[in-house]
Backbone bond lengths (Angstrom), bond angles and torsions (degrees), N, CA, C in turn:
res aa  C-N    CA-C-N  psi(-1)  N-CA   C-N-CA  omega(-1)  CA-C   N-CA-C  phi
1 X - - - 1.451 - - 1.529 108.09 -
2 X 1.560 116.08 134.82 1.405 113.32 -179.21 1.474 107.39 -63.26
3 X 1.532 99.50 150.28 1.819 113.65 161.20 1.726 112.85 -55.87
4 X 1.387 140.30 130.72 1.321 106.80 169.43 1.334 106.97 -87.75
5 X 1.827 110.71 160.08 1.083 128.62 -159.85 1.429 95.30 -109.44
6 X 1.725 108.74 133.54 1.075 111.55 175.84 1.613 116.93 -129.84
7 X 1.213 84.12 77.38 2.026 107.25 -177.23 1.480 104.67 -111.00
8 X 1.606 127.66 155.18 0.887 140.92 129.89 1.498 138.18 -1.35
9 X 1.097 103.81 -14.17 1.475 122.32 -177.64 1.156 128.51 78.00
10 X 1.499 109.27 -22.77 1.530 153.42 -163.51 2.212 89.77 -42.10
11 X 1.000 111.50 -58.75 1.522 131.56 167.98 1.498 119.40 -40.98
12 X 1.609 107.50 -34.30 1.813 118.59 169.46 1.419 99.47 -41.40
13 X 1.378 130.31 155.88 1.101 138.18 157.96 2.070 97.81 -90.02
14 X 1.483 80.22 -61.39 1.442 100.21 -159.76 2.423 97.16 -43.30
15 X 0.607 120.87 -6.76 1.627 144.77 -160.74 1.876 102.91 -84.56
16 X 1.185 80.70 -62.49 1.799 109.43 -149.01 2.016 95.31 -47.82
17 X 1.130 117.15 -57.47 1.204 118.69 170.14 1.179 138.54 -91.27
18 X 1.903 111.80 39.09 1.376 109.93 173.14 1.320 105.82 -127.22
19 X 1.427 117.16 116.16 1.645 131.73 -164.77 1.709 108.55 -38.39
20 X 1.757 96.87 -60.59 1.990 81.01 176.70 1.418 120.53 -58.06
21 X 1.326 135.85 -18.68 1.417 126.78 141.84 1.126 139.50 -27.35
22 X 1.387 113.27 -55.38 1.556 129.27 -173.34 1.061 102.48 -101.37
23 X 1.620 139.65 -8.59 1.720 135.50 171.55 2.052 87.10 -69.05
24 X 1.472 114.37 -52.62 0.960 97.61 -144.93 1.627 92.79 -101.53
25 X 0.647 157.66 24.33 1.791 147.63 119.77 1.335 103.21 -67.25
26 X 1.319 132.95 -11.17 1.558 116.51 170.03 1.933 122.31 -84.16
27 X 1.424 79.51 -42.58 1.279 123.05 148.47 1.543 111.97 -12.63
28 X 1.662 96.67 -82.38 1.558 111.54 177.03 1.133 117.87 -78.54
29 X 1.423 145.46 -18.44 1.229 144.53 145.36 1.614 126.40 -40.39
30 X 1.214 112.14 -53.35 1.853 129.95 178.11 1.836 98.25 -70.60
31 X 1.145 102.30 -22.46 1.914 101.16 -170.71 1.585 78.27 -84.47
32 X 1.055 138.64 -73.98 1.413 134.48 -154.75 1.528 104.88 -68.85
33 X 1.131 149.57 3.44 1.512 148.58 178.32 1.662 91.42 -107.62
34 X 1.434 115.67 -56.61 1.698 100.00 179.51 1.558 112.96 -67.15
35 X 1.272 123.21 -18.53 1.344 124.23 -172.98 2.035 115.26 -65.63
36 X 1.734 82.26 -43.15 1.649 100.26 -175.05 1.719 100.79 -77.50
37 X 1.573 114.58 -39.77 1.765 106.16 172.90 1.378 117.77 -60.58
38 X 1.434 117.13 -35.48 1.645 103.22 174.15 1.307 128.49 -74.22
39 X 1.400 99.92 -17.22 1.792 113.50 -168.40 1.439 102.03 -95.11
40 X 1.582 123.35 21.97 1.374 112.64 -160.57 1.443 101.27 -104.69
41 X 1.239 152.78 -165.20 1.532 145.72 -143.32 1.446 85.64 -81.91
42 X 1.551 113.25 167.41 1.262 116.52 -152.80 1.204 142.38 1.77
43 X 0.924 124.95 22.72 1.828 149.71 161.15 1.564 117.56 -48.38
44 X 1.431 122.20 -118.86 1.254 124.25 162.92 1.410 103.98 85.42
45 X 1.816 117.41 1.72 1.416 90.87 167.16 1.507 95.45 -120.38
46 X 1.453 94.44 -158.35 2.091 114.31 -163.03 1.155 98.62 -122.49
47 X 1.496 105.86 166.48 1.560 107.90 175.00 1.368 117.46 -74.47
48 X 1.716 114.50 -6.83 1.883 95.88 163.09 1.160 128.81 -79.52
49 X 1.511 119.35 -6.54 1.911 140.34 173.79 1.678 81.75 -74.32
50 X 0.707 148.98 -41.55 1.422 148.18 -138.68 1.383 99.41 -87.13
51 X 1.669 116.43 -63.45 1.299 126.79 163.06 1.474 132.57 -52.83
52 X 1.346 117.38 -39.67 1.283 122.76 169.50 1.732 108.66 -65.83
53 X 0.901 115.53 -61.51 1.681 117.82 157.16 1.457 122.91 -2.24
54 X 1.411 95.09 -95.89 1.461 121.40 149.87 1.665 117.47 -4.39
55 X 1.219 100.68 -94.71 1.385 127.98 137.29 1.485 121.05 23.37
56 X 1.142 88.84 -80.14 1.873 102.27 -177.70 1.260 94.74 -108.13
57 X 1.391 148.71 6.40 1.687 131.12 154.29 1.459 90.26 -78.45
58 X 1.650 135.80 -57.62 1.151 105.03 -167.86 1.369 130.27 -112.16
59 X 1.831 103.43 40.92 1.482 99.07 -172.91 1.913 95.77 -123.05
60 X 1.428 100.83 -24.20 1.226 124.60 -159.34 1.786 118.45 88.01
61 X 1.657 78.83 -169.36 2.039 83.26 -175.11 1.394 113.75 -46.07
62 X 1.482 122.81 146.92 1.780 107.27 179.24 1.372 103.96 -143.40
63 X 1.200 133.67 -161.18 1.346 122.22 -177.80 1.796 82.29 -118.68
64 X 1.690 92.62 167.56 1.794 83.86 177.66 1.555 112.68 -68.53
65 X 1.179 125.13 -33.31 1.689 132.50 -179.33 1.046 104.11 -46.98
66 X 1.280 128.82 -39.25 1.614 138.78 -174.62 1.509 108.88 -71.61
67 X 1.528 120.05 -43.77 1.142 127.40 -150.17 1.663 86.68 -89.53
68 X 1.360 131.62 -37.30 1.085 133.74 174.98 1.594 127.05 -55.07
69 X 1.026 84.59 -52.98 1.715 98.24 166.47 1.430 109.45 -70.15
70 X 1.216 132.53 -54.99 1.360 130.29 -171.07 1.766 115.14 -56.44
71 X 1.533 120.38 -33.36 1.084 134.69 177.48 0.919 127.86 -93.20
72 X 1.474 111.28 -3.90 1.962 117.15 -162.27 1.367 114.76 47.35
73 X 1.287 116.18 52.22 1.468 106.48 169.95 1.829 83.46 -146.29
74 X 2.225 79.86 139.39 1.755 112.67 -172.83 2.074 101.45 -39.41
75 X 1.357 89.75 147.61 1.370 80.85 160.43 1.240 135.64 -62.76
76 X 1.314 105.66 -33.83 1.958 113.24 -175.47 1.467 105.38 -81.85
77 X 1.124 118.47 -13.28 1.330 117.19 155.34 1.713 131.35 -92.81
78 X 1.055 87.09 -29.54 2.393 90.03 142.94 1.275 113.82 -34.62
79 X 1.253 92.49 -77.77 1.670 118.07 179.52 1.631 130.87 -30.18
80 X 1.185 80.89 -60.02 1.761 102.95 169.69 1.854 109.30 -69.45
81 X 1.513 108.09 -72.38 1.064 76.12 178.30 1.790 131.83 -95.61
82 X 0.881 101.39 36.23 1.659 108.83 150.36 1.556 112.34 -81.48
83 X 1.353 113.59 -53.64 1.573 102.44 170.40 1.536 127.62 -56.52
84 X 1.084 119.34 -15.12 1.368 138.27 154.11 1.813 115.45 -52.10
85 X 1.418 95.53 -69.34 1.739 106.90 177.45 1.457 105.12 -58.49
86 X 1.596 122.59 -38.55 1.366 105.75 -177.29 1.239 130.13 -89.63
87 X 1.618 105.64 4.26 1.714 117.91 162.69 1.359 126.14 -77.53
88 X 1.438 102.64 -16.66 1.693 126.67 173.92 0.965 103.46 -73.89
89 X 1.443 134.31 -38.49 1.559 143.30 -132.49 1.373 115.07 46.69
90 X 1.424 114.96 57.21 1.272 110.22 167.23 1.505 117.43 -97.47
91 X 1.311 112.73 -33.11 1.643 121.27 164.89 1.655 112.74 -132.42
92 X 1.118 107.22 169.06 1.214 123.65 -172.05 1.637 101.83 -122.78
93 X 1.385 110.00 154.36 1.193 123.03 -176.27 1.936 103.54 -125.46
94 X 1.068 105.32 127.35 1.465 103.20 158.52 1.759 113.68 -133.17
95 X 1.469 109.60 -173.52 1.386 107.54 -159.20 1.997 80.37 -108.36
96 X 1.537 115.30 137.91 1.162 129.18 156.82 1.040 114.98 -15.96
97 X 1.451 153.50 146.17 1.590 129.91 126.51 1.164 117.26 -91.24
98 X 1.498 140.73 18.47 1.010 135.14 155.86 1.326 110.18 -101.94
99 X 1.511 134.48 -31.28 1.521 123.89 161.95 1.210 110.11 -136.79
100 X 1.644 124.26 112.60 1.362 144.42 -139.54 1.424 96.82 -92.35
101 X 1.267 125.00 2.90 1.912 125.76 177.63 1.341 86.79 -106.32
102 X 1.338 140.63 16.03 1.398 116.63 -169.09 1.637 109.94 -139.98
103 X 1.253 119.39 103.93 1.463 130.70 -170.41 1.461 95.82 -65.54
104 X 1.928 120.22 141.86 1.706 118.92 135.94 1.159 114.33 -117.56
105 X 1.437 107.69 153.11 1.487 123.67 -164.32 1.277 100.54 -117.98
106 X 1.399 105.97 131.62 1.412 115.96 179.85 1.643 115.85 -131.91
107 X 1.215 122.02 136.78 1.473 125.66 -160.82 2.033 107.08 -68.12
108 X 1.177 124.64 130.05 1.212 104.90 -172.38 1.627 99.97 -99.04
109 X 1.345 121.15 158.58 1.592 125.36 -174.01 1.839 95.60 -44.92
110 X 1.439 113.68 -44.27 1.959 84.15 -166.47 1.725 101.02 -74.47
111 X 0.951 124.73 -10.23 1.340 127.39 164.99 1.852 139.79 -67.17
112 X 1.747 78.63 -27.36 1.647 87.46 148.41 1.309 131.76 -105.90
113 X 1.334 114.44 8.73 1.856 146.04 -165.08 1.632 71.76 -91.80
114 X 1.657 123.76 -74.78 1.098 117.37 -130.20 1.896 93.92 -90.84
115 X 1.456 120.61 7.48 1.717 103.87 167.70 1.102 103.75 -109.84
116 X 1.035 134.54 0.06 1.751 131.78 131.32 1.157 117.85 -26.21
117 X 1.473 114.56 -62.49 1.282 130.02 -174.00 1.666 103.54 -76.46
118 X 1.022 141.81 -19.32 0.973 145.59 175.21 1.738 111.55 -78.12
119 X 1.624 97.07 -48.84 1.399 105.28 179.94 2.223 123.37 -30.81
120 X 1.742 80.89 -42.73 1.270 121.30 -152.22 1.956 77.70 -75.89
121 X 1.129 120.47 -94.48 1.477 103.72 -176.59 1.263 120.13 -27.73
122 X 1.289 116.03 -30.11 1.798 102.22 -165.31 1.489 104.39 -60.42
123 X 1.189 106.33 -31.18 1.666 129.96 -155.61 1.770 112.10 -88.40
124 X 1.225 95.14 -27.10 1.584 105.30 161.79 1.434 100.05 -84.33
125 X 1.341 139.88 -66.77 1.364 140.29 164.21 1.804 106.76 -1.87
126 X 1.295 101.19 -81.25 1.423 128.26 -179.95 1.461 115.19 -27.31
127 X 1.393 92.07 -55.87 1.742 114.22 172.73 1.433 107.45 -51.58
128 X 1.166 114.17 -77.89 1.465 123.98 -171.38 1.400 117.05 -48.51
129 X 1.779 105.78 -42.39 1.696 106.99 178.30 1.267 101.16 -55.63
130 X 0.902 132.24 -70.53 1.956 157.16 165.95 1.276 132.27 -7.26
131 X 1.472 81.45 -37.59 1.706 105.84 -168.87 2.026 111.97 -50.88
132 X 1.239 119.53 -41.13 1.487 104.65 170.41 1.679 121.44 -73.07
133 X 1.218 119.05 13.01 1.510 134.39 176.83 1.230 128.76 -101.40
134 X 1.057 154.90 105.65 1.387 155.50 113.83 1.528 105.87 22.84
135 X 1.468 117.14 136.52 1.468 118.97 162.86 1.108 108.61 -63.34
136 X 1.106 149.17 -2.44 1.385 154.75 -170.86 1.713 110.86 -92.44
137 X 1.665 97.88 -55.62 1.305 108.70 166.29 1.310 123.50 -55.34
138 X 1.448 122.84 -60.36 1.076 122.33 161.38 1.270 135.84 -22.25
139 X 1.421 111.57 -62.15 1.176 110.78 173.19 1.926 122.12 -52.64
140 X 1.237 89.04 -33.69 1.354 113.41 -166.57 1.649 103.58 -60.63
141 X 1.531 114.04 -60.68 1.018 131.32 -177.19 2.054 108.68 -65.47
142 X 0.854 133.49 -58.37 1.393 138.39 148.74 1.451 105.23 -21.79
143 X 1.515 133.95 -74.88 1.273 133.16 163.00 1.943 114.22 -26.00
144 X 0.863 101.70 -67.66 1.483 105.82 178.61 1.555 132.73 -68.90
145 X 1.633 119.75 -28.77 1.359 133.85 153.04 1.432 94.33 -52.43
146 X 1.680 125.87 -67.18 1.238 113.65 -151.12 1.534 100.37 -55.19
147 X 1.577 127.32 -54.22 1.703 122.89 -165.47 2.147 100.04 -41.15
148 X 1.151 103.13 -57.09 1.181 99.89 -160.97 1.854 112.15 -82.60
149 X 0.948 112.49 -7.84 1.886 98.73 140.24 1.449 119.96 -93.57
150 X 1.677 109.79 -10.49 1.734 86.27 162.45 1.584 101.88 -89.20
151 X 1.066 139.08 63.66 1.120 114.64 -173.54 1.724 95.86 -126.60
């Protein structure tokens, strides 16, 4: 009786040429390169600080429900990590004055200081994921990810 093999799969033949395969080992590669750029000396955040960021530099102030929905990230995880960003002082939270159960979050200047600084990893990230591609490819490949998440 065979040993079972507990590899990556990476070794399947039958594997190697089926796209949701290779979306998602690419997938897990780009998660682990942004994972190690945020966590790198003064870092400490994730790519959903990244998005929420983002977020409110270019959407403006929002309520968290908004910011949740707008980003696809859970509400209780809004929550959380917004209290995170606002221990940094990256945003501030105040209470509505038009509906007093309802917080907006607004990016504070070191909070747009610091997705600058963020910007800057993504972009080394980018590089490194990238790196066996051609600008040509790139583009190419970007073109074609994008059709099939708008899809």
């Amino acid at each position: 009786m065979p040993t079972p093999h507990h590899d990556t799969g990476a070794d399947l033949t039958r594997l190697q040429g089926r796209a949701t395969w290779l979306v998602s080992r690419a997938h897990t590669r780009s998660s682990r390169l942004l994972s190690a750029g945020f966590e790198a000396p003064g870092g400490g955040l994730r790519s959903y600080h990244y998005r929420l960021l983002a977020a409110l530099e270019e959407w403006g102030p929002a309520s968290q429900a908004q910011l949740g929905r707008k980003t696809a990230i859970d509400r209780s995880d809004v929550t959380a990590a917004l209290a995170e960003l606002e221990s940094r002082d990256l945003v501030e939270r105040s209470v509505d004055p038009e509906h007093k159960r309802r917080n907006i979050v607004t990016i504070t200047s070191k909070g747009a200081e610091r997705l600058l600084e963020l910007d800057e990893v993504i972009d080394g990230v980018q590089d490194e994921f990238l790196a066996p591609l051609t600008a040509a490819q790139r583009r190419q490949l970007i073109s074609l990810v994008s059709r099939l998440t708008d899809a």
